[in-house]
N, C-alpha and C positions, 0 to 999 in steps of 0.2 A: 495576417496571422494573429489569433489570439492568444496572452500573454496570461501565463497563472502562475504564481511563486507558492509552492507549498513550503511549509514550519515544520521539519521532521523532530521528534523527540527518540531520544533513548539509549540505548538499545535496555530495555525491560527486561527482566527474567518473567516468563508463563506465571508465576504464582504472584509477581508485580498487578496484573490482571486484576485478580482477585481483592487484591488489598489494598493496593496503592490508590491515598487520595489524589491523586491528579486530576484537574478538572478538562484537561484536555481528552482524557478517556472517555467524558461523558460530553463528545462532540460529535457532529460527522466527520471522516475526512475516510483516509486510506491507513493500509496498514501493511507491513510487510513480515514476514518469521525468514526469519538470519539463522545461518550454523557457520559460524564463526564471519569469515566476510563475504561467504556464499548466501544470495537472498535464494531462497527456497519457495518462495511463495509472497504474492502481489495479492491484496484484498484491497474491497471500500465497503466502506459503509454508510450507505444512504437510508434517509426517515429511518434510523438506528444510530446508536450511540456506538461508538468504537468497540468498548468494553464487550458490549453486546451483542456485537460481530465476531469479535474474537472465541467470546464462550460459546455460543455456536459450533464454532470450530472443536475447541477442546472438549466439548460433552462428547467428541466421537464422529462428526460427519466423515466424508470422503475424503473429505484435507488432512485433517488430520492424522487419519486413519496410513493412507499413504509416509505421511511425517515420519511417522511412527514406525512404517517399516525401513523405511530408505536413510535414516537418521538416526541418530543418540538424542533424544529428547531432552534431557540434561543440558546439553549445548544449545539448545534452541535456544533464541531471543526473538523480540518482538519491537520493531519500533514504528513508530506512527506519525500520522503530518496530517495536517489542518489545512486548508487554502488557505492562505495569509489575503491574496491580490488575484483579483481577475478581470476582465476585460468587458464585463458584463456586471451589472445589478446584480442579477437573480442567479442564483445556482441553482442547475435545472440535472434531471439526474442526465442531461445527455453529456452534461459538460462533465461529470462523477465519470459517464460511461468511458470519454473519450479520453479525459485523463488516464483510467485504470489501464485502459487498451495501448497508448503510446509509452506507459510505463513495463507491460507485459512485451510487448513487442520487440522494444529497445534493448530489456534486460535477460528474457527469454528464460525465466524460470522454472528450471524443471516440474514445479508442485504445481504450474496455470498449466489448462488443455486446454483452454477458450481464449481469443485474442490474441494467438500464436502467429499467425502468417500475414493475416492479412489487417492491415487498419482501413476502418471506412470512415473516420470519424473526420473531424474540420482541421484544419491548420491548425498547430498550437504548437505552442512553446512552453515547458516548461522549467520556471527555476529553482533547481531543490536550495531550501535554506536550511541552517539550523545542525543539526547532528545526521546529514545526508547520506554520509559515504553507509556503503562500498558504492551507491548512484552518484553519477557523474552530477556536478553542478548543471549543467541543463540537458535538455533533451527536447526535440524539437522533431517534428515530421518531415524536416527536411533529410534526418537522417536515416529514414524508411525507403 
């Protein structure tokens, strides 16, 4: 089983996005949009920087767009995680894919329609570090 500890930050207010110099925004990892301890939504961002996965979302796509009806926007938060440790050299987007997918799965966020039922991805273990909660300190496909 392969081991990954991701570094959650946050929870960010949507206009932190914008402004806030944090150099962790301007990394790959994953991202999540919170209303209050309910995650609404599991993202990554791969060959893109966080920030610029998130604005994506906020100029209006389909995620957001749903946010926006099923939600008080005002309550929204936004927090984010890095890989700190993995079990391999290279981060490769399948290990981004499998991570995103054992995250969607475990947590079953109303705002994902992809990644719901079924995981196809490799054995893994995940350890949330850092400012994790409302997610359990780990999650693991033994739990699938």
């Amino acid at each position: 089983m392969q081991e990954v500890g991701l570094r959650w930050y946050g929870p960010f207010d949507i206009d932190d996005i914008y402004d806030l110099d944090f150099e962790v925004l301007d990394d790959y990892g994953f991202y999540m949009f919170l209303y209050g301890n309910e995650i609404v939504y599991i993202g990554q961002a791969y060959y893109q920087f966080i920030r610029d996965r998130i604005k994506q979302h906020l100029r209006g796509d389909s995620v957001w767009e749903w946010i926006k009806e099923n939600y008080n926007i005002e309550q929204i938060s936004i927090k984010i995680a890095t890989i700190e440790y993995m079990g391999q050299k290279r981060v490769s987007k399948q290990l981004f894919n499998d991570i995103e997918s054992l995250l969607i799965i475990t947590q079953e966020p109303p705002g994902n329609i992809q990644n719901t039922k079924t995981y196809w991805g490799r054995d893994l273990k995940i350890t949330n570090l850092g400012k994790y909660k409302p997610l359990p300190r780990t999650l693991s496909t033994d739990m699938i």
